[in-house]
Structures are given as C-alpha cells and as structure tokens.
C-alpha positions as CSV (number, residue, x, y, z in Angstrom):
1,X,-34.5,5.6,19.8
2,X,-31.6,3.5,22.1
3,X,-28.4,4.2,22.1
4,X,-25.2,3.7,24.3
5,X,-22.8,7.0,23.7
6,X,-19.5,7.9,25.7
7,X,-16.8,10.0,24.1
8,X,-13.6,10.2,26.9
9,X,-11.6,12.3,24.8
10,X,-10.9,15.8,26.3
11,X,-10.8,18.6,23.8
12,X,-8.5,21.8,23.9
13,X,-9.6,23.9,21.2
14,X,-8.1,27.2,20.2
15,X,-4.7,28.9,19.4
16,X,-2.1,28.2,22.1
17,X,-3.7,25.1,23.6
18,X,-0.6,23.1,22.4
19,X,1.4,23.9,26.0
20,X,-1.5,21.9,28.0
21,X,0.4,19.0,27.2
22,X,2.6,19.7,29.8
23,X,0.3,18.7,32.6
24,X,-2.1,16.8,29.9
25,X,0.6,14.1,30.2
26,X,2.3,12.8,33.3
27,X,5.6,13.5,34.5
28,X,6.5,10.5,35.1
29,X,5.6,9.0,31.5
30,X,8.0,8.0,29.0
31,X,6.5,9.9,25.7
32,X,7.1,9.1,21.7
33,X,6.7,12.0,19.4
34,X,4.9,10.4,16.2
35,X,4.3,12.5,12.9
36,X,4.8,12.3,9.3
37,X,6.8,13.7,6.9
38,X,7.9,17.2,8.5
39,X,5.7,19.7,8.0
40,X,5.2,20.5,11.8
41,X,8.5,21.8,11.5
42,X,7.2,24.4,9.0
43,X,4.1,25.2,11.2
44,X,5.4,25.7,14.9
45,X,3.1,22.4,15.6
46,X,7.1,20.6,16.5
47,X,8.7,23.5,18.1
48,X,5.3,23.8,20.6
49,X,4.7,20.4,21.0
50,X,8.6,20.0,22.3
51,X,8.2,22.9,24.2
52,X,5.7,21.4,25.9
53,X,7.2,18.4,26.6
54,X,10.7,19.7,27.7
55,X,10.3,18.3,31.2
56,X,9.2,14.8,30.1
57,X,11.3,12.2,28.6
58,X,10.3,11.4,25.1
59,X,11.6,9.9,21.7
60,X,10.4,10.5,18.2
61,X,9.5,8.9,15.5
62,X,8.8,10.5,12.2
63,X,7.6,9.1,8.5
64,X,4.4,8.0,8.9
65,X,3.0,8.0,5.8
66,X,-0.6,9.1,4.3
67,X,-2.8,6.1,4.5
68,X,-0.3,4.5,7.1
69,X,1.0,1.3,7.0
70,X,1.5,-1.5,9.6
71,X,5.1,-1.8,7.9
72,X,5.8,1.5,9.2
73,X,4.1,1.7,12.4
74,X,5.6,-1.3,13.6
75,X,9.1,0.4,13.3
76,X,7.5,2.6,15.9
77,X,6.7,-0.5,17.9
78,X,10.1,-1.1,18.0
79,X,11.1,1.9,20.0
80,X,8.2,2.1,22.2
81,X,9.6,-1.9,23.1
82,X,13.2,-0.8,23.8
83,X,12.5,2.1,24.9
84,X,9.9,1.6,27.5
85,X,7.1,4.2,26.2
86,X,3.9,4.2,28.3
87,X,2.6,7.2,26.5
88,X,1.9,7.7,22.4
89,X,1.6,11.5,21.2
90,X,-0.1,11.7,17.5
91,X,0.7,15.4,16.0
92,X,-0.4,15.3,12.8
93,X,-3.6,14.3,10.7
94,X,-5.8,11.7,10.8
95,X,-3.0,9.2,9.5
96,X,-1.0,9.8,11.9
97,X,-3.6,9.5,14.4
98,X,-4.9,6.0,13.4
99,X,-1.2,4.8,12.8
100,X,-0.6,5.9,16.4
101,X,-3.7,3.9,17.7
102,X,-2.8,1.0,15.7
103,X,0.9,1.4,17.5
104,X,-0.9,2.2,21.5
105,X,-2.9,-1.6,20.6
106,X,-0.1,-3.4,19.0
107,X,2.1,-2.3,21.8
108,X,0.4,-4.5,24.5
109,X,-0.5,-7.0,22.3
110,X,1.8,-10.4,22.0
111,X,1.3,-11.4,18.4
112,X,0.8,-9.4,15.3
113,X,-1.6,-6.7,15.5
114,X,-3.0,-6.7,12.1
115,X,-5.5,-9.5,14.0
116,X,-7.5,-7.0,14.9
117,X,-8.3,-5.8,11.4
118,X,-8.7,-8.9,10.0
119,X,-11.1,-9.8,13.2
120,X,-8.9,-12.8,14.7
121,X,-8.6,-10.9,17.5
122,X,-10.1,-7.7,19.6
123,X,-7.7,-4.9,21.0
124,X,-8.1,-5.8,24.9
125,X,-5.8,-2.4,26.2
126,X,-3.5,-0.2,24.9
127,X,-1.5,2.6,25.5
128,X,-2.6,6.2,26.3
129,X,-2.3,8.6,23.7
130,X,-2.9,12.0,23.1
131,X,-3.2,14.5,20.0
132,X,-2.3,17.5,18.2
133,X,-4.3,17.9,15.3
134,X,-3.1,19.7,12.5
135,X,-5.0,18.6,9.4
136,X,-9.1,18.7,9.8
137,X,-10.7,15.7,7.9
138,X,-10.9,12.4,10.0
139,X,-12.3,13.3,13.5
140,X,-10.3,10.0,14.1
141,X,-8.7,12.5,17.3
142,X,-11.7,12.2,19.0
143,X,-13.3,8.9,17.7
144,X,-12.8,4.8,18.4
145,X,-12.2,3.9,14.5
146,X,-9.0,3.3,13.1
147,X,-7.7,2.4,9.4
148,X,-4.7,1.4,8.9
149,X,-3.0,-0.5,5.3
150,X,-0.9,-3.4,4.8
151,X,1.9,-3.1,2.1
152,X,2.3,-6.7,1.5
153,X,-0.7,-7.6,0.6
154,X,-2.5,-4.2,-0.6
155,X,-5.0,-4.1,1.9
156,X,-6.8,-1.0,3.7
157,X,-8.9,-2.0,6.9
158,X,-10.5,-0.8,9.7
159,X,-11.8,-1.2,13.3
160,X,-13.2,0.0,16.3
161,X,-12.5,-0.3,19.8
162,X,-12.8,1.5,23.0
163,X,-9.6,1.6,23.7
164,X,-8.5,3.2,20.5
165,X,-9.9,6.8,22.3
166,X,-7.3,9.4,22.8
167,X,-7.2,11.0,26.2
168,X,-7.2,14.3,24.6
169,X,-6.5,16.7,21.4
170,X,-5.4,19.9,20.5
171,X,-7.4,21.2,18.3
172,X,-5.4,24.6,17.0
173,X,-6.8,25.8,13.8
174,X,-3.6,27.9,13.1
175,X,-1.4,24.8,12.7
176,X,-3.3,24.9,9.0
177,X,-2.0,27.9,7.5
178,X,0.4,25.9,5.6
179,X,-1.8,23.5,3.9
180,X,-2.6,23.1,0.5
181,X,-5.5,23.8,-1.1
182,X,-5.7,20.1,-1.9
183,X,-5.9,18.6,2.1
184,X,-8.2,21.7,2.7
185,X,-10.5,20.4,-0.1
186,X,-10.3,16.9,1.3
187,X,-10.6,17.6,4.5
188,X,-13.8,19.4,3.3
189,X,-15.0,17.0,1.3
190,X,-14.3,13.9,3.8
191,X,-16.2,15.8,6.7
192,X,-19.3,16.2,4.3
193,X,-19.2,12.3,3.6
194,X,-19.4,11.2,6.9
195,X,-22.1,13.2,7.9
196,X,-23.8,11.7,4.8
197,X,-22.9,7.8,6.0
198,X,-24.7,8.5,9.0
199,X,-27.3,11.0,7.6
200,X,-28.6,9.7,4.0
201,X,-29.9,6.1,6.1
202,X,-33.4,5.0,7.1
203,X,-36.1,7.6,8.0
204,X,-36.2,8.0,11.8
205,X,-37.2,10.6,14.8
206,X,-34.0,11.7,16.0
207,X,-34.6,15.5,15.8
208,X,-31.6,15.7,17.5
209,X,-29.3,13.7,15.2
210,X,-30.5,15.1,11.8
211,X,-31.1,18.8,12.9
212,X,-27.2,18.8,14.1
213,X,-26.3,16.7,10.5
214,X,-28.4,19.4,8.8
215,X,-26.4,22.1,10.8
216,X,-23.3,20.5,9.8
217,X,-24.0,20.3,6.3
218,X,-24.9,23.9,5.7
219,X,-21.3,25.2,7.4
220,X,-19.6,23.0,5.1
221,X,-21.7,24.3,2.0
222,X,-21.3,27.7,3.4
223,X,-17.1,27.3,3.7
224,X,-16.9,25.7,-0.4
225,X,-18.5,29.2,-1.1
226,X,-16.5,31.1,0.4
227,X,-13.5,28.8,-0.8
228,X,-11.5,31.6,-2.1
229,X,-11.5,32.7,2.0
230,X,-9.9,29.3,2.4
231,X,-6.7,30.7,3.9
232,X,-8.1,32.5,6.7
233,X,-8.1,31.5,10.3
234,X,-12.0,31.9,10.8
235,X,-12.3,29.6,7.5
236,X,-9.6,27.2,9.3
237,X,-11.0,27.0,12.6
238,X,-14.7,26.5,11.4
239,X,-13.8,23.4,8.9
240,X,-11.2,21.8,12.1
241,X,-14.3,22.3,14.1
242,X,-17.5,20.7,11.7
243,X,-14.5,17.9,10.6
244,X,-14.1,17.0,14.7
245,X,-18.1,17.3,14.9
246,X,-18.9,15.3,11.8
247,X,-17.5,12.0,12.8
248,X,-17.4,11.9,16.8
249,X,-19.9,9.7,16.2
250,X,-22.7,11.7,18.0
251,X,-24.8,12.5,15.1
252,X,-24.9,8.6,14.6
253,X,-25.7,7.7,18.2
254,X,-29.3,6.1,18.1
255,X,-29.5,5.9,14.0
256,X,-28.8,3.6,11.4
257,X,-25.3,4.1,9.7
258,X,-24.3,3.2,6.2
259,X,-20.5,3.5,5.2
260,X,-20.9,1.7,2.0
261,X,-19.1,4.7,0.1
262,X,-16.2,4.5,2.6
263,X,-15.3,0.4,2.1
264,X,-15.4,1.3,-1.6
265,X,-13.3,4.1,-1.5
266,X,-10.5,2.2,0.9
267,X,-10.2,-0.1,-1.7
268,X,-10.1,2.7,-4.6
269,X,-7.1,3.8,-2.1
270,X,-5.4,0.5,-1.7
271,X,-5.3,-0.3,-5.2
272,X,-4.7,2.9,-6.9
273,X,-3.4,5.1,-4.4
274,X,-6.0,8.1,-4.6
275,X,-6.8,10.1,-1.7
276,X,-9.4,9.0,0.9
277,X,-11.6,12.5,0.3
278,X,-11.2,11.7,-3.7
279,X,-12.0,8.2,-3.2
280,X,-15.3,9.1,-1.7
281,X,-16.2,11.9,-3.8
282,X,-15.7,9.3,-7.1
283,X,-18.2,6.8,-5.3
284,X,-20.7,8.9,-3.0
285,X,-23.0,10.6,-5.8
286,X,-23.3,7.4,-8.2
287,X,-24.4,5.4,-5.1
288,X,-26.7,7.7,-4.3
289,X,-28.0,7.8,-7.9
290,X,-28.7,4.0,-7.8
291,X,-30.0,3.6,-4.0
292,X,-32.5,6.6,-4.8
293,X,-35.5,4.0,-3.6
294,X,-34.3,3.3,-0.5
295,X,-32.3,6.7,0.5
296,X,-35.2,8.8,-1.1
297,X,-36.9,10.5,1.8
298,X,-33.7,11.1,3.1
299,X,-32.0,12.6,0.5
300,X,-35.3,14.8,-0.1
301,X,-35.2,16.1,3.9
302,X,-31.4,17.1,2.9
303,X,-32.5,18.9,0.0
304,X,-35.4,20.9,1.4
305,X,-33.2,21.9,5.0
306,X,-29.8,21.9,4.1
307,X,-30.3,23.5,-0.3
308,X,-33.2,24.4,-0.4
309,X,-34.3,22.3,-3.0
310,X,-37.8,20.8,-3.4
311,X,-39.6,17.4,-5.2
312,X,-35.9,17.1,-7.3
313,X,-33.8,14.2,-5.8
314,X,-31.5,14.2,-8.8
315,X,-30.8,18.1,-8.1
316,X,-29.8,17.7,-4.3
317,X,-26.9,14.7,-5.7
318,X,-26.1,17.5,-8.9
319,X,-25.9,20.0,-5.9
320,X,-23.7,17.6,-3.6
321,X,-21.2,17.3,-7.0
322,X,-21.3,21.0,-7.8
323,X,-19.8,21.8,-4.1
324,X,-17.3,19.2,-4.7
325,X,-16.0,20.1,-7.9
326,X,-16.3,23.7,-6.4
327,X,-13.1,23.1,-4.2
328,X,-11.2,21.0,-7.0
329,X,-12.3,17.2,-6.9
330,X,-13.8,15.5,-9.7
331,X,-16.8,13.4,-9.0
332,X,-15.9,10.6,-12.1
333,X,-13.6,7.8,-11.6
334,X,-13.0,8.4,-15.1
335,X,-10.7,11.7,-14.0
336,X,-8.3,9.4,-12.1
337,X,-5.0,7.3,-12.9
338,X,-7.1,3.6,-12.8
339,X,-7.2,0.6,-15.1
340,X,-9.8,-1.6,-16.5
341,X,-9.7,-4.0,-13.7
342,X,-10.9,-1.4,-10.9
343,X,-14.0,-3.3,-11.0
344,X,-12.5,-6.8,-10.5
345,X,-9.7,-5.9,-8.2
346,X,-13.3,-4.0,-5.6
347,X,-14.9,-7.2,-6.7
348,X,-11.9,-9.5,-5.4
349,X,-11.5,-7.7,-2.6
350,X,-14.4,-7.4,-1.0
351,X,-15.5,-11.3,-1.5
352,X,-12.0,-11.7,0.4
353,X,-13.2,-9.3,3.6
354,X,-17.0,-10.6,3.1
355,X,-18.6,-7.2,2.0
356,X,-21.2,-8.7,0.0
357,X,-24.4,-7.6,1.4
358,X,-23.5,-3.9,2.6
359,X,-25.4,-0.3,3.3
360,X,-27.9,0.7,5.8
361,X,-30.5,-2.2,4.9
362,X,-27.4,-4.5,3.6
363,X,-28.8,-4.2,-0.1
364,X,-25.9,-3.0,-1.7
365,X,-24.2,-6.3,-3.6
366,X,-21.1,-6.4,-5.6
367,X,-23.3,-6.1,-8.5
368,X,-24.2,-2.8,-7.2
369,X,-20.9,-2.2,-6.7
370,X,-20.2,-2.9,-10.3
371,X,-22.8,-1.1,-11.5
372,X,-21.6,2.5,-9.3
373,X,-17.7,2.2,-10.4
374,X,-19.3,1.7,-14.1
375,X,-20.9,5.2,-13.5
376,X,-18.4,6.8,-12.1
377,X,-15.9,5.7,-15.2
378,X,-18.6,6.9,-17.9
C-alpha cells in the first residue's frame, strides 16, 4: 500500500451553512454567481447565497447547462475578463461545478482551455472557487476531476488537476426538496458507480479502503429501499452525504481504479444525450458480466459483505440491476433513444482519444467494448 492523499476542500455540512460564505470568501474579492437553469430560485439556494454575499461585489451568470459545455462557459469567461473576477462561486450540481472549474483554469490561462482536456496542455493555476451544492451525484465539490463537453465537435472529456479543488462547499441537504425523482435516482445510481470504479478492481489489503466502499454501498442499497422515503430530509442528507464520500477520492487512495464504465458512458452522453447516471447503469452490469475473470474475487467480497450473497457472481450483478431498476433506470441500452451506429460512433471515438487498452489491468479493448454495448442492446 503507497499512496499520496490531500483533499483542501473545507466542508460545511448541514441546514443553514449557506451564510458562511460571507467570511468563507474575502471582502475584498470580486465574486461571479454561476448556476444553471433557475431552480435555486425555487429552493432558497439563490436568495441565501445572495444574502450571503450582500457585502461583496459579485456578478452572475446563469445557463449552464447539464453536461456543460466549453461554448457556454466561455461566455462566463467573458465576464470574469471584463469584469475583473478573482473569485468563482458554483451553486448548483455537479455540472455546474465542473463548468465552474473549467471557467477558474481557463480564466488564467492565455490560449484555449479545452488544451487541457485534450492533453496539449496542464492547468498551471486558477481561480479560487467555492460551492453550494444542491444536487448529490458527482462529489466533483470536493474532488480534482472535471468533465466538461465540446458542442462543435461532440466530445465529452475529462481531467484532473490540483488546482481544480474548491476551497470549500456547502453541503445543505434541504436545498433538495425540489428535485425530481429522476436526479434523485441518478444521483443514487452515479454515487454507487463510483464506488464500484474504485471497488470492483484488483484484490488488495486495504482494509481501510474496501470496509469504507463496503459501508458505502450498503447506505446506498439501504436508501433504494426505502425509495418511497425519498423525499425526506434524513433520506436527502444521507444520499448528499455517501454521494460527497463516494468519489473524494479516499476510498481510491492506495488501490487500483478502473473507470472503464465511465469513458463509455461519456460517450453514450455525447452522442445520444442520455444522462451520465443512465449512461453508466446501461454499461456497468454487462461489463461486469464479461470481466467476471478478472473482477471475480472482487465482485464475490461485494456480494458476501455488502448482499449477503454467497458462491453466485451472476446474482450480486442481478442484485446491482434489481436496485437500479428499483429507483427507475433501466439497465439495457435497448430502453434508450440510440441508433444502430452506437457501436461505431464508441468505437470512433475512442480510437480518436486512444482508449484502446482500458480497465484496471488495461484488458478491456474496443472489441470488448463492442461486445458490452451488444449486451446491453439485446
């Protein structure tokens, strides 16, 4: 076991946390406001957050859209330019949080940003940036990874950098009431898939590591059970609270990571549009299916600790779909608005970003890729 692990980001968790901004964030900074489409202005995150600001100086800028786009974000770079912003504040999801780290690097950067998601270039400073979180899913609010998608060309990418960390995030559970059973599902099912990219790997020792996967696992098996108390807060707060824990990237300090299911669904998400949670759900169990050799112990230690289940590999990935389709998302490709050239539009695609040797132990080819989107569309 070796590892390097260092998290800055400060976390304010709990109703009413929202008015720390105010000394959070220097006086003296010149702030932007960043969210999407409006609905903080149905669910007090807005009226708070300005509250809380209403000694600074600050800007806003609104629209970003799910899976955001460079396109849109670097209309944002346009006020924090003029305007002279030295601070970024994310209050949204986990779009609006990668679109704002995307904006705090492309802001001290001199040519076009997306160079640090095609790898011509690595983010070298940024601005600071802070975040109110009011859809759990991501973890990006506490994490160095941002994805961010390029309209021209249909492209979904990602990267990682130490800068990308926001100084801090609110983490108020009740700024959820008013979502819809569909981002509470995803947000569900995308917490539960990246504890699996860094759980269902190699065999190792990290007690540590697994036992807190494991932990996470059984709360989010626990909350799909009790999905019809989705809408209270103690629901809320404990699926913003796994979601945070689930990809902070502790649980994957020291072990091997996979993320195979992830660079399939991005392009499942480019192409056709479908959420990133549905994208994964369509891809995680038929990978699993067909890497059963090599993720086979693993798999068997999730079903024994986490289900329950015993010497049956192909009931633990029956039991991963049944909590799935338990909060609404199908598990079959077949189920969603694609064509017949899903497989060559994954194929061209990743021969274009050189993902032809992925996974844990870099077996997974774009034969095996072929063969999982062919499951999933039976």
């Amino acid at each position: 076991m070796e590892f390097s692990y260092h998290n800055p980001t400060a976390i304010e968790f709990g109703q009413g946390k929202i008015a720390a901004i105010s000394s959070l964030i220097a006086i003296d900074k010149k702030v932007l406001l960043v969210y999407g489409g409006g609905s903080i202005k149905k669910n007090g995150a807005y009226e708070q957050t300005v509250k809380a600001l209403q000694n600074h100086t600050f800007f806003e800028f609104s629209g970003v859209e799910p899976n955001p786009s460079i396109e849109t974000m670097n209309k944002a770079l346009e006020i924090v330019k003029k305007e002279g912003i030295d601070f970024i504040l994310a209050v949204g999801g986990g779009s609006v949080i990668d679109g704002c780290k995307y904006l705090a690097a492309a802001a001290l950067y001199d040519g076009d940003a997306w160079d640090f998601l095609d790898g011509k270039a690595e983010v070298q400073a940024a601005l600071p940036l802070g975040v109110v979180l009011t859809l759990a899913a991501t973890g990006s609010e506490s994490n160095n990874l941002t994805v961010v998608s390029k309209k021209e060309t249909g492209e979904k990418r990602l990267y990682f950098s130490n800068h990308s960390y926001p100084q801090f995030a609110i983490l108020d559970s009740s700024f959820m009431s008013t979502l819809s059973d569909r981002q509470l599902a995803n947000g569900l099912v995308d917490a539960f898939v990246h504890t699996s990219e860094q759980y269902l790997t190699n065999v190792n020792t990290t007690l540590v590591n697994d036992g807190y996967a494991e932990t996470l696992y059984r709360g989010l098996t626990k909350l799909a059970a009790k999905w019809d108390e989705r809408s209270t807060p103690l629901w809320q707060e404990n699926l913003m609270h796994i979601a945070n824990q689930a990809l902070n990237f502790q649980i994957g300090a020291g072990v091997v990571q996979d993320w195979s299911t992830h660079l399939i669904g991005h392009e499942l998400t480019a192409f056709y549009g479908l959420d990133h949670a549905r994208s994964l759900a369509v891809v995680q169990p038929h990978l699993l299916r067909i890497m059963m050799e090599e993720k086979g112990e693993k798999i068997a230690q999730m079903g024994k600790n986490v289900f329950g289940i015993e010497n049956d590999n192909e009931a633990v990935i029956a039991k991963i779909e049944s909590i799935y389709q338990s909060v609404g998302i199908t598990t079959k490709l077949s189920d969603c608005k694609i064509d017949d050239k899903v497989i060559a539009n994954v194929h061209s695609a990743f021969t274009s970003h050189g993902y032809t040797a992925i996974g844990e132990n870099g077996t997974i080819t774009l034969d095996t890729v072929a063969q999982i989107l062919t499951d999933s569309m039976k």
